[in-house]
N, C-alpha and C positions, 0 to 999 in steps of 0.2 A: 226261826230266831236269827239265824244269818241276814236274814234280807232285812229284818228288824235296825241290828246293829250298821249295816252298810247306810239305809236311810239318815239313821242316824248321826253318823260320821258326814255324811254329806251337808247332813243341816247347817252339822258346825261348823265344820269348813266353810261352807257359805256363808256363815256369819259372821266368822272369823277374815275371809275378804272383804265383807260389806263395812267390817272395822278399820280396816287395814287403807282402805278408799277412801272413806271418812276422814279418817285422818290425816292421810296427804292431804285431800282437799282441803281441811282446815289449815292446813299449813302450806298450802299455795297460794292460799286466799290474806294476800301482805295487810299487814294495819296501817293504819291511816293516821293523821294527826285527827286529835279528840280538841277543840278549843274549850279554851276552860268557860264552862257555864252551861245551862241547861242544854239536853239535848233539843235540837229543831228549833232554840231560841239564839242562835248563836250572832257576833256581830253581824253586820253585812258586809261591814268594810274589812272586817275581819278575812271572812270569807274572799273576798273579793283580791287581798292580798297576798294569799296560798295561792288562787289560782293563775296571778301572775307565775309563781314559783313551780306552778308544774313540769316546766321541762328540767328541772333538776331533780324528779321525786326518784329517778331510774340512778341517779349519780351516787358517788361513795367518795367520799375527800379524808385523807390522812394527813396529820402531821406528827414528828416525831421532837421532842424535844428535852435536854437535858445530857447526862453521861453516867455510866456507871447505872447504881445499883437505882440514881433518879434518873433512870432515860424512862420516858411517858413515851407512847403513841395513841392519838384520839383519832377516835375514828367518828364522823358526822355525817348522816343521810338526812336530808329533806325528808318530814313526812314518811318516813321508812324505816323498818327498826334497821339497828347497826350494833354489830357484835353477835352474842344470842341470841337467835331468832324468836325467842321464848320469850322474853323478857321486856320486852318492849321498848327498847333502849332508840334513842333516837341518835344520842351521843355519847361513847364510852371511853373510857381511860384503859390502858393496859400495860401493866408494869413491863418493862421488856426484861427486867431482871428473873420473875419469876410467874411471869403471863399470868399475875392476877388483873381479873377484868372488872372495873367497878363504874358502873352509869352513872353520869353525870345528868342526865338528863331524859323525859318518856317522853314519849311524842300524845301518848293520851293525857299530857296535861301541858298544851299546847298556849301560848299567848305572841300573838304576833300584830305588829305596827309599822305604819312606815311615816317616811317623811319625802320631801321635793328630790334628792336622790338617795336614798337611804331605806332598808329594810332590818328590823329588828325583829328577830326568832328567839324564842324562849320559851326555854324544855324544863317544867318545874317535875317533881316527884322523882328524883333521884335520890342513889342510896346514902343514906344519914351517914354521916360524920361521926368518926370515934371517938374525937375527943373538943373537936370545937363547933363554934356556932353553935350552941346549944344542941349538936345533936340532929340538929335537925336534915332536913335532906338536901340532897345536892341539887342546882340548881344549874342550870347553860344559859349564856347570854351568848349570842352571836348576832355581831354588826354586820349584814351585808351592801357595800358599798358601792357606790355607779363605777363603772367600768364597762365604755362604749366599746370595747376591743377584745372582750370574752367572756362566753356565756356564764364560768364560774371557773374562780383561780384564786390562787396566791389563801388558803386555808391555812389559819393561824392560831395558837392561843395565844392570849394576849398578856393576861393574867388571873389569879385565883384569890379573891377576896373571900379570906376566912379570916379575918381579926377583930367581926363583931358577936356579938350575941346572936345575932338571927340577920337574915336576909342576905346570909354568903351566895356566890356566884361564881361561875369558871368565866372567863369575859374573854371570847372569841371573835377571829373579825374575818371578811370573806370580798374579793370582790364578784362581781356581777354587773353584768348589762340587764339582767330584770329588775334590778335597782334604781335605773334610770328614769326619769319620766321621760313621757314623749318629746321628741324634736317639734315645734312648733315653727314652721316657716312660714316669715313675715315677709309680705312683697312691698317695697316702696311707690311711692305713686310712679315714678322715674318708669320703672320697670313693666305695671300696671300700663302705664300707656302706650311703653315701647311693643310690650306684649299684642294689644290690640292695636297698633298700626301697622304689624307686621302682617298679623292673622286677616286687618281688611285687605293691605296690598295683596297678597299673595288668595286671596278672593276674586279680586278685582283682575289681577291677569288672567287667571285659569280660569273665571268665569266670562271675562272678555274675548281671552281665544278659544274657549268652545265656542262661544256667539259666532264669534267672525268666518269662523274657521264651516262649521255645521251647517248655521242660517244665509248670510250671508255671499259663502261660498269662497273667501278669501283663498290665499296662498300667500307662502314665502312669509318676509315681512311685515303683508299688509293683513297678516292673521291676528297682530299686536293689538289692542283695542286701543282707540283714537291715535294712531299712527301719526297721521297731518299733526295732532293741536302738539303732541311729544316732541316731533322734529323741530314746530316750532321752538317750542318752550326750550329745546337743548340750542338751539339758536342763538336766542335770547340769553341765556347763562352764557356760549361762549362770548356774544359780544359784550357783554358785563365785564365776564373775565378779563377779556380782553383791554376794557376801560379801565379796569383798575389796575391790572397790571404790567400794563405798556411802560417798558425804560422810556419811551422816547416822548415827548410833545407832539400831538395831533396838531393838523396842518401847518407843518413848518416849512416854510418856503425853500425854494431849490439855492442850493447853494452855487450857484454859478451868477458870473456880472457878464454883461453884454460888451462889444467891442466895439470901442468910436471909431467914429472915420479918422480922426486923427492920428488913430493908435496903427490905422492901415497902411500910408504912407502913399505916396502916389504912383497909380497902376502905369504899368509900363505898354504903351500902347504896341510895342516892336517882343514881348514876353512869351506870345505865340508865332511868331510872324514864322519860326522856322518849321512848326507842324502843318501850315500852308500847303499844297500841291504845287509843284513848280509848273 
C-alpha cells in the first residue's frame, strides 16, 4: 500500500511541475501587436511599418501629468503589453492618487499608418468609459514624429477626446528617427565629374609609376609617367604666367644715352706724360 501511495504522490507532483512550467512558459512567451483584420490577411504595408518599429518593441516610455487627486501616469510599450502583464494592455493610465490602472489601449487591436516623416499607432479595445462616449471603449492615438537625433523621446499625451458620442481617443505624440524616411543623396553633375577626374588621375599616376618604376626600370623622378612632356607643359604655364603677369613691358630698351665727342672735351695730350719712365 505504501509504495501504492509514494507512486502516487510522485505522479502528482510531477504534474503539478509540468503545470507550474507551463505556465511560466506561457507567461514568457510576450504578445505581440494583432493588426486589426483577418489573421494571415493582414496589410503589407501594414506589416512593413511595425517592422520599421522593432527596435522599440524592448522600450517602456512614461509620462506623468497633472496634480493632486488628477495626477495620471501612462505608460506606452510598442507592440508589448504595459502595466498587467495579463491584460494585454499596450497603453495604461494609472491614477497616482489611488493606483487604479485603466487601458487605454490592446495591442491585439492594433492599426497602424505612416506618412513621408510620420508614424501613427493605434491601440483600439480599451476599457469603456463610465459615463461618456457612449460607453464605449477607450481608444490610444499616438503620433510618432521624425527626429534624426533619437531613437525614441520626448512621450507625451496630448489630449483626450471624450465630448462625442462614439469615436473618443487619448491623442499621444512621441518622437523617433524610425519616423524618418531615408536620406536620399543627390550628387550634382559638378561633383559627378570632379569625382571621376579625380579617381582617372590618381589611376593614371599609380598606374604610370608602377609601369615606369617595374617595366621600364625608372628611379627617382623619372619613375613619374611622361616626366619630359609634364616638365614641358609646367614650362609652358610658367612662361604664360609669366606673360600675363609681368609689371613691366617686354623688350624695353636700356635706359642709358651714348656720350658725344663734344660732350668729352679735348684730350690732353701731356694727361699721362707723368706715368712715363724717366
Amino acid at each position: 500500500m505504501f509504495p501504492f501511495h509514494s507512486c502516487w504522490r510522485a505522479g502528482l507532483l510531477l504534474l503539478l511541475l509540468l503545470a507550474i512550467t507551463a505556465r511560466e512558459s506561457w507567461q514568457a512567451e510576450e504578445k505581440t501587436c494583432d493588426l486589426v483584420g483577418e489573421k494571415g490577411r493582414e496589410s503589407e504595408r501594414e506589416l512593413a511599418v511595425l517592422k520599421r518599429l522593432a527596435p522599440l518593441f524592448n522600450k517602456s516610455f512614461e509620462s506623468t501629468v497633472g496634480q493632486g487627486s488628477e495626477m495620471y501616469m501612462y505608460i506606452f510599450r510598442v507592440c508589448r503589453e504595459a502595466g498587467n502583464h495579463s491584460s494585454g494592455a499596450g497603453l495604461v493610465q494609472i491614477n497616482k492618487s489611488n493606483g487604479k490602472e485603466t487601458v487605454v489601449g490592446r495591442i491585439n487591436e492594433t492599426h497602424i499608418f505612416n506618412g513621408s516623416n510620420w508614424i501613427m499607432l493605434i491601440y483600439k479595445g480599451g476599457d469603456e468609459y463610465d459615463n461618456h462616449c457612449g460607453k464605449e471603449q477607450r481608444r490610444a492615438v499616438v503620433m510618432i514624429s521624425c527626429n534624426r537625433h533619437t531613437l525614441a523621446d520626448n512621450f507625451n499625451p496630448v489630449s483626450e477626446e471624450r465630448g462625442k458620442v462614439q469615436d473618443c481617443f487619448y491623442l499621444f505624440e512621441m518622437d523617433s528617427s524610425l519616423a524618418c524616411s531615408p536620406e536620399v543623396s543627390h550628387l550634382s553633375v559638378g561633383s559627378v565629374l570632379l569625382i571621376t577626374s579625380a579617381s582617372l588621375i590618381a589611376v593614371y599616376i599609380i598606374g604610370g609609376f608602377l609601369y615606369q618604376r617595374l617595366v621600364v626600370g625608372a628611379k627617382g623622378i623619372e619613375q613619374f609617367p611622361h616626366i619630359a612632356f609634364w616638365q614641358d607643359v609646367g614650362n609652358l604655364i610658367a612662361d604664360g604666367c609669366d606673360f600675363v603677369c609681368r609689371s613691366k613691358p617686354r623688350n624695353v630698351p636700356a635706359t642709358y644715352r651714348g656720350v658725344g665727342d663734344d660732350q668729352l672735351g679735348e684730350d690732353s695730350e701731356e694727361r699721362d706724360d707723368h706715368l712715363l719712365p724717366m
